[in-house]
C-alpha positions, 0 to 999 in steps of 0.5 A, spaced: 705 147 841 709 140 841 704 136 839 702 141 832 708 140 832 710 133 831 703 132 828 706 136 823 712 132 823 708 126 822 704 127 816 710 130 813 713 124 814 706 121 811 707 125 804 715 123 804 711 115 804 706 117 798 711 121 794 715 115 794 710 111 791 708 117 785 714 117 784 714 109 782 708 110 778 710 116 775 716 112 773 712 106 770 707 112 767 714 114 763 717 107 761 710 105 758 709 112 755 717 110 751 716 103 750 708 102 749 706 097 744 700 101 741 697 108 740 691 106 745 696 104 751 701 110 750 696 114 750 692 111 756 700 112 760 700 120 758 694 121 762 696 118 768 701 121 767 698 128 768 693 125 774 700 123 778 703 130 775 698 134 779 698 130 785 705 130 785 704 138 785 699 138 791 704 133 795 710 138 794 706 144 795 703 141 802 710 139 804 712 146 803 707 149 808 709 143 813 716 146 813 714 153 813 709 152 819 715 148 823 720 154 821 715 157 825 714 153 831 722 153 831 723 162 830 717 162 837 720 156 841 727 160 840 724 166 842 721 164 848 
């Protein structure tokens, strides 16, 4: 159980990392989008903007099910 555990533990730590690194992209996604200096390259941002959107949705949806399943782990340990 410990070793799921801290297995969970790390890939949450794993996706906190990645998510920081969207976060960033998706930030200069945004400033080319307000300040780009063509039609073709502003639009070019947007859709990167919604690949790293939807990747950012995944990230978080995981991380979510990370916490659920460490609640878990914490609720049986505290019973045992």
């Amino acid at each position: 159980m410990v070793f799921k555990e801290n297995q969970l533990h790390q890939e949450f730590l794993d996706l906190e990392r990645s998510m920081r690194l969207l976060d960033m992209q998706l930030a200069d996604a945004l400033h080319r989008i307000r300040h780009g200096s063509s039609a073709d390259l502003i639009e070019k941002a947007k859709q990167e903007e919604k690949i790293l959107l939807t990747e950012l949705d995944r990230l978080m949806t995981r991380m979510r099910a990370i916490e659920g399943q460490l609640l878990q782990i914490q609720k049986t340990a505290t019973r045992h």
